[in-house]
C-alpha positions in Angstrom: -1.3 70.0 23.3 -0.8 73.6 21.5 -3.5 75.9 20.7 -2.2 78.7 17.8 -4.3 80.9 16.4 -5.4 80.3 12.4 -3.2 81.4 9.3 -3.4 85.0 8.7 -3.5 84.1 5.0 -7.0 81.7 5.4 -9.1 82.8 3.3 -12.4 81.6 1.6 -15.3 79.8 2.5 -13.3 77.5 5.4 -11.7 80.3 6.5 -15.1 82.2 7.3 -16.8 79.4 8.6 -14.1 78.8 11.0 -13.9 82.2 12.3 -16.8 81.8 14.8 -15.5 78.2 16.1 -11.9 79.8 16.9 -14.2 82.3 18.5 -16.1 80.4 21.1 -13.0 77.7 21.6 -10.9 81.4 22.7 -13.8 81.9 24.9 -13.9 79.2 26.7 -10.1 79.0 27.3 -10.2 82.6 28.8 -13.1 81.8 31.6 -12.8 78.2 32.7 -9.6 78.6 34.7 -12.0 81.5 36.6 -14.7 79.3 37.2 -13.3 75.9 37.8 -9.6 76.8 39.8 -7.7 74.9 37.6 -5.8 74.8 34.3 -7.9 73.6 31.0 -4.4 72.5 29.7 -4.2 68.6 29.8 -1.5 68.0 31.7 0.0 63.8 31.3 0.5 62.9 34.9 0.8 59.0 36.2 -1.8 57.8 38.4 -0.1 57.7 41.9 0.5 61.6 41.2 -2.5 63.0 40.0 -4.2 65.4 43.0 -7.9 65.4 43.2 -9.8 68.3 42.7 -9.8 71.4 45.2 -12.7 73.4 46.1 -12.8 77.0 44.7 -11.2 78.1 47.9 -7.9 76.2 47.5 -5.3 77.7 45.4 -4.3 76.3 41.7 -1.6 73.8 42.4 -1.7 73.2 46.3 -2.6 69.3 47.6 -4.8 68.6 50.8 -3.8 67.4 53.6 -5.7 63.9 52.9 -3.2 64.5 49.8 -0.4 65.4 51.1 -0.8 62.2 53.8 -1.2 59.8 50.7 1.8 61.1 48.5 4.1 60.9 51.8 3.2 57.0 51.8 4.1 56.0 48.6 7.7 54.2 48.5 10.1 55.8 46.8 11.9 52.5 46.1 9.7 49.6 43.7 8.2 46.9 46.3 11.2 44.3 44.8 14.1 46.8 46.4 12.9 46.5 49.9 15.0 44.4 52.3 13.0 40.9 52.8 9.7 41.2 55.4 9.3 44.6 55.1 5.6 45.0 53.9 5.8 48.4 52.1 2.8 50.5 53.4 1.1 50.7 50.1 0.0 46.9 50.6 -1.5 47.7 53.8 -3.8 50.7 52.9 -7.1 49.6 51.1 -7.9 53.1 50.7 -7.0 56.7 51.1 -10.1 59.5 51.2 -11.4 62.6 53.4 -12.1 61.4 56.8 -10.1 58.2 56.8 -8.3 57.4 59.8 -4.4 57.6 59.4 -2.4 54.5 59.3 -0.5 52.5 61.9 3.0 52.0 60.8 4.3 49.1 59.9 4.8 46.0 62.7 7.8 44.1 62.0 7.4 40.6 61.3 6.8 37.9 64.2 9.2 35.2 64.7 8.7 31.4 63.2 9.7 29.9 66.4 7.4 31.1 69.4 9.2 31.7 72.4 8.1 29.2 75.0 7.2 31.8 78.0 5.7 34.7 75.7 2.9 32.7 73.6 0.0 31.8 75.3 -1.2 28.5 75.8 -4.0 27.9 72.8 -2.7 30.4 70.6 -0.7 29.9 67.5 2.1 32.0 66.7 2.3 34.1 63.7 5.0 32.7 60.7 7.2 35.6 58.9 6.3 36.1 55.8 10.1 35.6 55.0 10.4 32.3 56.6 7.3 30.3 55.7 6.9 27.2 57.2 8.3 24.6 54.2 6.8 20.8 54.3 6.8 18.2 52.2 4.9 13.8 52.0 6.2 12.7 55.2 8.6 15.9 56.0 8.2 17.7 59.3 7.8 21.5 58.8 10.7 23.5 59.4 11.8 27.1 58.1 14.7 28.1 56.9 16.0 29.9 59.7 16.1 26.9 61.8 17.6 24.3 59.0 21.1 23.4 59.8 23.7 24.8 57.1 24.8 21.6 55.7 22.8 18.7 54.4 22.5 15.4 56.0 22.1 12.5 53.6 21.6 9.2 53.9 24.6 7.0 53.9 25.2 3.7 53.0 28.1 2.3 55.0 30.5 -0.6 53.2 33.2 -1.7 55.4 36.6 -1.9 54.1 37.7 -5.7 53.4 39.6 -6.8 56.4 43.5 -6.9 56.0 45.0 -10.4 55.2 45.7 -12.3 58.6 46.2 -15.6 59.5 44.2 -17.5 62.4 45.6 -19.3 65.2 44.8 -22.3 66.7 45.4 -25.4 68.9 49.0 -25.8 70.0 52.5 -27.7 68.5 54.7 -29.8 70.7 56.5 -26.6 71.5 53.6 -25.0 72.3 53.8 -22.8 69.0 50.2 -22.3 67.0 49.0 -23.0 63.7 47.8 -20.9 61.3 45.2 -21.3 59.2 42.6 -19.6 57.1 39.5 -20.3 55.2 37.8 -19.0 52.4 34.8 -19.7 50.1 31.0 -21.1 50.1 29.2 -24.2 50.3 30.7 -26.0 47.3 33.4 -28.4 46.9 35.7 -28.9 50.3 39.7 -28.9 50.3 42.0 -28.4 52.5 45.7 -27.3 52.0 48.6 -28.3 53.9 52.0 -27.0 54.1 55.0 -28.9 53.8 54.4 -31.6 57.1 58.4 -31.1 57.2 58.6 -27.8 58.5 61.9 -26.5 56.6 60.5 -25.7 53.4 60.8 -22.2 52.6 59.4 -22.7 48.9 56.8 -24.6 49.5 55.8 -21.9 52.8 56.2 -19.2 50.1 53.8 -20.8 47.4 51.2 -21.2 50.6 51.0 -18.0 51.4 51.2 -16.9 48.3 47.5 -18.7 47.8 46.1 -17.9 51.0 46.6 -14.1 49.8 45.3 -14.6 46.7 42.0 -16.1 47.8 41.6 -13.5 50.4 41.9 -10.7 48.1 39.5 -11.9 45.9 41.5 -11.9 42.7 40.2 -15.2 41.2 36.7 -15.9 40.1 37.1 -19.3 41.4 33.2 -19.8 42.6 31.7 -23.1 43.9 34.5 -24.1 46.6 35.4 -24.1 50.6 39.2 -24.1 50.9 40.9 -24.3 54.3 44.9 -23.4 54.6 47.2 -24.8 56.9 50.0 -22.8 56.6 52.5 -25.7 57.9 51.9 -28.4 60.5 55.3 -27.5 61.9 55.7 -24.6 62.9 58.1 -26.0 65.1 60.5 -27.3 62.4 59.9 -23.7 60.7 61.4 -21.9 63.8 63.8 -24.1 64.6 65.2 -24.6 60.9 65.1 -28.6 60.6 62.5 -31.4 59.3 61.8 -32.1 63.1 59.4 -30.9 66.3 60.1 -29.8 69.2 60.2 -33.1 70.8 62.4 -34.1 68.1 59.5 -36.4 66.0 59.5 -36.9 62.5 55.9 -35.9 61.6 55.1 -37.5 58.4 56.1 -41.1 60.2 53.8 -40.8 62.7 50.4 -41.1 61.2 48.2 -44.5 61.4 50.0 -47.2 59.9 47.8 -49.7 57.1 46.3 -51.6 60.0 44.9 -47.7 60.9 46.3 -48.3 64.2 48.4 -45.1 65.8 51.3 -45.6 67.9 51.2 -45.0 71.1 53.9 -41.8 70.8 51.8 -40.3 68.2 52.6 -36.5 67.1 50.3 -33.9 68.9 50.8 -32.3 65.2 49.4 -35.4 63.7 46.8 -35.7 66.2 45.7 -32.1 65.4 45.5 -32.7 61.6 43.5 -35.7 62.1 40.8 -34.1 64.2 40.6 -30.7 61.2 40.0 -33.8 58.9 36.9 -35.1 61.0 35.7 -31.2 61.7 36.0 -30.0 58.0 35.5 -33.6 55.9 37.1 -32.2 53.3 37.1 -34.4 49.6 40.2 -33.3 48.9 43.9 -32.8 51.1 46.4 -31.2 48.9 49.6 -31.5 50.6 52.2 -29.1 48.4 56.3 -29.5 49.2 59.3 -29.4 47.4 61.5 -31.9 45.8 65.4 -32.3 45.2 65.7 -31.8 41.5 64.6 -29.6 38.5 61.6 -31.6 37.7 58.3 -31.1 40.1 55.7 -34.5 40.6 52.1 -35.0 41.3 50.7 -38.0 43.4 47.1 -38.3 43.9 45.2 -41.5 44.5 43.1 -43.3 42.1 40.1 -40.7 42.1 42.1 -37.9 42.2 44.4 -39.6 38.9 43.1 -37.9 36.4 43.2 -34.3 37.5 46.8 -35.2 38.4 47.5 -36.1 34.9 46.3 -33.4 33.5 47.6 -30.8 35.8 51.5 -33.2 35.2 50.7 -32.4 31.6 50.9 -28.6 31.8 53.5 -28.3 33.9 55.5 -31.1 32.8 55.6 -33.0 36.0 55.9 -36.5 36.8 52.7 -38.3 38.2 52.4 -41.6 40.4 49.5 -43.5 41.7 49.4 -43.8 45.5 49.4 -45.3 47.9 52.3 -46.5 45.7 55.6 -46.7 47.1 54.4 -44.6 50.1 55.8 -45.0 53.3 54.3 -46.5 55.8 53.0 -44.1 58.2 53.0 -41.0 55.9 49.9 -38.8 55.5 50.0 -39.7 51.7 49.9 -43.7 52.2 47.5 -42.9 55.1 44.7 -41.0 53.0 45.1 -43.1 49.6 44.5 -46.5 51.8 42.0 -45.6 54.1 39.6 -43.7 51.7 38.5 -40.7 53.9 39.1 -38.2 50.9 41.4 -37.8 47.9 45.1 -37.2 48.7 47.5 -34.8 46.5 50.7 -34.3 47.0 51.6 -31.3 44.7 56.1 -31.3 45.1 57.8 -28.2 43.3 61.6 -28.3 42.2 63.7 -27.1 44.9 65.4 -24.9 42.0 62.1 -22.6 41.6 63.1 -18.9 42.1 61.1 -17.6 44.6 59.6 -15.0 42.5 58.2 -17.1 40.0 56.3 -19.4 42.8 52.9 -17.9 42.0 53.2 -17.2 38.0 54.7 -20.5 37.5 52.4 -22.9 39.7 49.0 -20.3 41.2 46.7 -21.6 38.5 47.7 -25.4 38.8 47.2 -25.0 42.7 44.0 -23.4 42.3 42.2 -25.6 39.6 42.9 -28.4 42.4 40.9 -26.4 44.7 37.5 -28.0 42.3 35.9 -30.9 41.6 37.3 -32.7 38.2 37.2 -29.9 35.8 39.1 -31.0 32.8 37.5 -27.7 30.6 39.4 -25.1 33.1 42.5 -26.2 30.8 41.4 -24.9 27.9 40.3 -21.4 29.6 43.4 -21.3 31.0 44.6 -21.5 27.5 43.2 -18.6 26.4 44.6 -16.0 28.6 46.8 -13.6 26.8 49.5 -13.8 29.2 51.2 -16.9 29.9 50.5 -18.8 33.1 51.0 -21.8 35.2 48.6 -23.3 32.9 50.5 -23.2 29.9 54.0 -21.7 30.3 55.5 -25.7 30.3 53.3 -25.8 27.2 55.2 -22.9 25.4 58.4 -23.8 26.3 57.9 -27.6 24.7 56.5 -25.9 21.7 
């Protein structure tokens, strides 16, 4: 604010009645700085600055000591700029005046975790103000000093499916093992059985070939227990013939129609016969090749009609057993005596190995179920052509 003197060229009535005002206002600019020790200029200072009044003693523009003590204080960096749990000294001053004690610096902050020889017993120790205590429903308090740098969280553990294996069990007249497997729930009960000749390398393939697919899990094939029996001669698989070890031919030595064994009955026949009485399975599914280019089904009277309608996609021939069975054979066996339903599924011998699964997997599986006549037509509908209705196409 500017004081000026009034226009030398006022004139008239305002001009005369101001002239005593100016007067007095000069007046009292000239004698207050004399009296009071200070400017009468206002002067815009902020409030942290301002200096209080001095006596008339002290000279104009000189602080106090009190002053002088309070000015020193004040941060010269905002409260936000200060490294974390330093309390600036502002915040710890209620009040500066004449006669008040000076400050104690600043105590730096106490450490969250109390040393276990220096607190004593009874006596809390003090939290930084950096590293409150954080808790949380049904958390333990911890700060953050003491939190471990990475984040533990809770894991649910899946094992990895187990690699495809077969099991091995009971002993050949060589003293070689079966293999077996099984697979599924509660529901219907079958039980596979690979070529009882040995020397079948098709009908081995196409076995394993299921066993696989079952254990991976690629069908939706629910409501079913299936056992495999990869062969029940390993012997004749090792040594290359239709023979054991011991030189038997296996499927001759099963009970004969009185259901009376001969004495110089196969171990391998006497192992199949006790699986049958462990697992009671309602269906054996014996699967073997055939001399020829056509395959053939044989099933006995309550397995027919599946037969026939698995002969029908795949163009195979079907007969009823026991038939012309031979004596002694695991197929006249089972169709006579009644224990379960027999199937002998027999693939060409001219099947190309890599077509074992594309051109017969579905067939094999639906016979894995009860009667199930409507799996045909679902089978039907795939878009790519399967064992279901590949024979189908090709008569079309």
């Amino acid at each position: 604010m500017n004081w000026s003197l009034p226009l030398a060229g006022q004139s008239g009535p305002a001009g005369r009645r101001a002239a005593p005002l100016f007067s007095a206002l000069t007046l009292v600019a000239l004698v207050l700085p004399m009296n009071a020790g200070c400017s009468a200029l206002p002067v815009m200072q902020s409030a942290p600055v301002q200096v209080a009044m001095l006596d008339g003693k002290a000279r104009i523009n000189e602080y106090s000591d009190v002053e002088k003590l309070r000015l020193s204080q004040i941060p010269r960096t905002p409260d936000f700029d200060l490294p974390t749990g330093v309390i600036p000294a502002t915040h710890q001053i209620a009040s500066v005046g004449p006669g008040a004690k000076t400050p104690s610096p600043p105590q730096p902050a106490l450490s969250a975790v109390p040393l276990s020889d220096a607190t004593p017993k009874g006596v809390v120790p003090k939290t930084s103000v950096a590293s409150q205590a954080i808790t949380g429903p049904g958390q333990k308090s911890f700060t953050p000093a003491d939190a471990e740098s990475s984040v533990q969280l809770p894991m649910l553990r899946i094992d990895a499916p187990k690699p495809f294996a077969w099991a091995t069990t009971g002993k050949t007249s060589g003293e070689r093992s079966f293999q077996t497997m099984t697979i599924g729930d509660d529901g219907y009960r079958s039980l596979v059985i690979g070529s009882v000749a040995g020397n079948d390398p098709l009908a081995l393939e196409l076995v394993e070939q299921l066993a696989r697919h079952l254990h991976d899990g690629k069908t939706i094939l629910g409501g079913f227990n299936c056992t495999v029996l990869r062969t029940l001669n390993p012997d004749g698989e090792a040594l290359r013939n239709v023979l054991n070890a011991k030189g038997q031919y296996i499927n001759h030595g099963f009970p004969k129609d009185n259901n009376i064994a001969e004495g110089k009955q196969p171990v391998e026949v006497k192992f199949l016969l006790s699986q049958i009485d462990t697992l009671q399975p309602q269906r054996v599914i014996h699967i073997r090749t055939i001399e020829g280019n056509n395959g053939l089904i044989a099933a006995n009277s309550s397995a027919l009609a599946m037969a026939r309608d698995s002969g029908g996609w795949l163009g195979f021939r079907v007969i009823n057993l026991p038939g012309k069975a031979v004596s002694g054979s695991l197929e006249r066996y089972l169709a006579s005596s009644g224990r379960c339903d027999i199937v002998t599924f027999a693939i060409p011998a001219t099947t190309k190995k890599t077509e074992l699964w594309q051109s017969y997997g579905d067939a094999l599986q639906n016979l894995l179920l009860s009667e199930d006549t409507a799996t045909r037509e679902l089978a039907r509908q795939q878009t790519q052509q399967s064992s279901a209705n590949s024979r189908d196409a090709n008569d079309r």
